[in-house]
N, C-alpha and C positions, 0 to 999 in steps of 0.2 A: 643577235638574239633580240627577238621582240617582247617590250613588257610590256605589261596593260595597269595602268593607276583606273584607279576607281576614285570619282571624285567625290567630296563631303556628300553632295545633295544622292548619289548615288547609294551610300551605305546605309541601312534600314537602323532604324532607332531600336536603341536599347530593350525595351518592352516587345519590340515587336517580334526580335530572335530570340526572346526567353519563352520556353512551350509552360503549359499549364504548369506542370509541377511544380517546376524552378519557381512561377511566379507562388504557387501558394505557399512554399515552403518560406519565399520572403518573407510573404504579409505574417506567417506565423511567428517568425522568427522579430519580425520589427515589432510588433502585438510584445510578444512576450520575454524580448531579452531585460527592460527594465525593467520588471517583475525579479528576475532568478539573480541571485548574491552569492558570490565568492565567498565559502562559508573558512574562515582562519578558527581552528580550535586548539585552546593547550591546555598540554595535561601535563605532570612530573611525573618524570619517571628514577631509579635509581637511580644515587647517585645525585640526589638532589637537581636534579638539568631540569631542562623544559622540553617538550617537542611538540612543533606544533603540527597537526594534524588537518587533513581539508575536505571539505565538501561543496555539496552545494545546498540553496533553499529557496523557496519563492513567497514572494508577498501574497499575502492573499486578502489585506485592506488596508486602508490608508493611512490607517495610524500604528502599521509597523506586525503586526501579526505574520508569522512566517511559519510556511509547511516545511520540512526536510525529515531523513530517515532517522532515525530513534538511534542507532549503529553509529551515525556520525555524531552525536554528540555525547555518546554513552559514556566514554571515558576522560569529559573534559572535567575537570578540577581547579580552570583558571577561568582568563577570558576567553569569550568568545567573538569574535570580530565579520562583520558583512562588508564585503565590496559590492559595490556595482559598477555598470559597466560607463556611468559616464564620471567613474572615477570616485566618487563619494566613496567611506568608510566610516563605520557605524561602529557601536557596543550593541552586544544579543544579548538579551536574558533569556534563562532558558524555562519555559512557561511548565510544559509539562512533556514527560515521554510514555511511551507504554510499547516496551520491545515487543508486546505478542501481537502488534501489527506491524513493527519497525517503524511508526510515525511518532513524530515529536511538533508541537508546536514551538515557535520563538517569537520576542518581543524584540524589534529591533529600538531603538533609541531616535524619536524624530517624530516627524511627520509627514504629510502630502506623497508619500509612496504611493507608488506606479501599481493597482494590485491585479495581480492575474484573474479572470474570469476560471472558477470551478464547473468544472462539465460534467459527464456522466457514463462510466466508462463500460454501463450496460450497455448504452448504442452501438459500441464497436463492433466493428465485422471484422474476419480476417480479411486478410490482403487490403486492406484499408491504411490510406497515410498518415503518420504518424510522425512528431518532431519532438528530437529529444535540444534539451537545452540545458546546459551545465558547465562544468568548469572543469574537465576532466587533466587529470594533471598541474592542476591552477591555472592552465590556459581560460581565463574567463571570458564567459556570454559566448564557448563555443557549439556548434550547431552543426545537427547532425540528422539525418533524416532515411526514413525505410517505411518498413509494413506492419502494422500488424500477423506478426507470424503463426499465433497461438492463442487460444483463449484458454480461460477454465484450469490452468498451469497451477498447482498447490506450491509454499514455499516452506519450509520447518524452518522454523524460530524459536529462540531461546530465549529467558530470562534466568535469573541466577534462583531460582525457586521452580519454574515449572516450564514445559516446551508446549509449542502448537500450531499449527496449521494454516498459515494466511490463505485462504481459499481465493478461486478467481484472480489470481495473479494475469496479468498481461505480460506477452514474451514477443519480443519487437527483434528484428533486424538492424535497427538505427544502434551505431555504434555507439556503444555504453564503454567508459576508460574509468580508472580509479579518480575520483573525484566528482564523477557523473553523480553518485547515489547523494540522495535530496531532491536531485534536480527534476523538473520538470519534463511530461512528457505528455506531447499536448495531439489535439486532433487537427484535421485541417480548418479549422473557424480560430486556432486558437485557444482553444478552451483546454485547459488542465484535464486529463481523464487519469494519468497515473504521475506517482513520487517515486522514478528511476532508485533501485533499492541494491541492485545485484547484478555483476558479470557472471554471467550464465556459463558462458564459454563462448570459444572464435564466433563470433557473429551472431551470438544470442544476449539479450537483454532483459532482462526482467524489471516489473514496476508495479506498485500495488495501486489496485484500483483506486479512483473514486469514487464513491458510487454510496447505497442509502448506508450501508453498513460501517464505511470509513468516515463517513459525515457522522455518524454520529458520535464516534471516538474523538473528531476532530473537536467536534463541540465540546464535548467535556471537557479536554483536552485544554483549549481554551479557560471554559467557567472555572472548572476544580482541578486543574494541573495533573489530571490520574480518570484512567476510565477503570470505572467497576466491574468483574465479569463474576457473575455464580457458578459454583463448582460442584460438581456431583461427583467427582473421585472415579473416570472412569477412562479407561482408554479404547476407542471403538474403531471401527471400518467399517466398509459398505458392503453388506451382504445381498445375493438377492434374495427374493422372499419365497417361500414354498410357493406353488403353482395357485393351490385353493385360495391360499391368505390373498395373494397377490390379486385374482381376480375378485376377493373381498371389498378390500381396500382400493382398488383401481390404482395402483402404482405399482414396481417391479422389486425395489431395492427398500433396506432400513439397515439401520446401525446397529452392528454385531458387537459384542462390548467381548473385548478382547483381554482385560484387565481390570480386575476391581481395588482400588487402592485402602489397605487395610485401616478402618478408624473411619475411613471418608463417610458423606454421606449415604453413599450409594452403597457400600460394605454395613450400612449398618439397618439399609432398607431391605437387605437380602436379593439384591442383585449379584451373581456370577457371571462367569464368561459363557459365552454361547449365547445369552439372554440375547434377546433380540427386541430393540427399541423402534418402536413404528408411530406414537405419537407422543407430542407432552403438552399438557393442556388441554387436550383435544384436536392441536395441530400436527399435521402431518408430518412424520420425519422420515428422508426417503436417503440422507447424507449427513456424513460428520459435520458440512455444513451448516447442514438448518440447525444440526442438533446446536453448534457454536453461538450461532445467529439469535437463538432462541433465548440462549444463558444470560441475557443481559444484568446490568446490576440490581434493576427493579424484583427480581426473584430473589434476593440472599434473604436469606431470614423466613421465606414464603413457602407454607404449602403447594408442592407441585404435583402432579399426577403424570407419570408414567404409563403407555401401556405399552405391553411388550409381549412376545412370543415368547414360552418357553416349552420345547419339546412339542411342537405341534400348537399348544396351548397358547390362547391371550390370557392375560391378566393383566389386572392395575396396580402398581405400585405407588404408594405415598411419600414423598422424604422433602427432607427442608435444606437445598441448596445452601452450603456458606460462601464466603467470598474467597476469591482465586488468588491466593498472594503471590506477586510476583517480584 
């Protein structure tokens, strides 16, 4: 039998047999693994014990500021500890959380961190690549890579007071394992566009965006440990709008209020269900979105205007938003 050796000068260089993907997946992946931390959480549970709980989180500046999901550190009551991946381990303080977008900021202990570039997770397209990067099972700085599968994907969230609606969730291909959620989920340049939140099921991923909406929770987030949201006391979905209104107002759809909570604001401006919400302030509301988008904390205590459809009918409604406890 005749072999054939292939000699050293023969074999083609490493870069040369890796095709596009492979290589951008690297550069994403050596970009952003000293960024994302092995997140160790404890809590006690009966029985007096400890157990410790894991995630992940990523630097987002250099003096230790860290993004992760709100779920991973909901139930810590001890330390909470950072690994990275050339070994360092750290103390996290925990800045601030707010489950009704599942994001928390953390203060790592130190300094000169490695911090991830924030991107902007409106650019995304589907079928576009996407790297996730986390510590799924405590395997840390592992790296996993797919598509964007999905945009526009809603997620229900809870707090121990009231539930809601993360809008624009991203739903990714790249394998997401328990320990993933915190973790980082970036584009091809590297840049953060989602904080990996949820195992969707076999081969779906979910991740809440970044984008102008999470940046500003993140801020606060950071300044005052707690983001503000105004509450009108209603529970709504997306209606579309009679044929006339609709070519009125040049849009299709507005927010059908499906629940008026008794005492609220909104119960005591004489809103009912069927009412139909199309602007506030004079902005257009076309989904539960905007209507979310719109409630910031700058409104609690504030005269707001309303207008809405009822029975055919516009009208304006007046009422003063209070704040959303959660």
């Amino acid at each position: 039998m005749d072999l054939t050796f292939i000699s050293s000068q023969e074999v083609p260089a490493e870069e040369d047999v890796l095709d596009a993907y492979s290589q951008a997946v690297i550069r994403v992946a050596d970009r952003l693994s000293p960024s994302v931390a092995n997140l160790r959480v404890s809590r006690r549970v009966r029985g007096g014990r400890r157990l410790d709980g894991g995630g992940s989180g990523v630097v987002v500046t250099p003096d230790g500021f860290m993004l992760t999901s709100a779920h991973v550190v909901a139930s810590a009551d001890g330390g909470v500890r950072a690994s990275f991946v050339d070994g360092s381990e750290v103390g996290v303080a925990i800045v601030g959380t707010d489950p009704l977008s599942d994001l928390a900021v953390l203060r790592a202990e130190g300094s000169n961190f490695v911090p991830a570039a924030l991107g902007d997770a409106e650019n995304l397209r589907v079928g576009q690549l996407v790297v996730a990067i986390g510590n799924p099972h405590g395997f840390a700085g592992s790296v996993t890579a797919g598509v964007v599968s999905a945009l526009g994907r809603s997620l229900p969230v809870r707090s121990r007071a009231a539930g809601r609606i993360v809008e624009n969730v991203i739903q990714t291909d790249a394998a997401l394992n328990p320990g993933n959620s915190g973790g980082a989920l970036a584009d091809g340049h590297g840049h953060v566009v989602g904080i990996n939140t949820a195992v969707a099921g076999v081969g779906l991923g979910l991740a809440v965006p970044i984008n102008d909406t999470t940046r500003k929770i993140i801020g606060a987030l950071m300044s005052e440990g707690r983001f503000r949201r105004a509450y009108l006391g209603i529970a709504g979905g997306p209606r579309p709008l009679p044929p006339r209104l609709a070519r009125e107002l040049g849009r299709e759809t507005g927010v059908e209020v499906v629940e008026v909570v008794e005492g609220s604001p909104a119960a005591n401006a004489g809103l009912r269900a069927e009412d139909l919400i199309v602007e506030l302030n004079g902005i257009a509301v076309s989904g539960v979105d905007d209507l979310q988008r719109l409630m910031g904390g700058e409104l609690i205590g504030e005269l707001v205007t309303l207008e809405t459809v009822r029975e055919g009918k516009r009208s304006r409604v007046e009422l003063v938003p209070v704040e959303l406890e959660v």
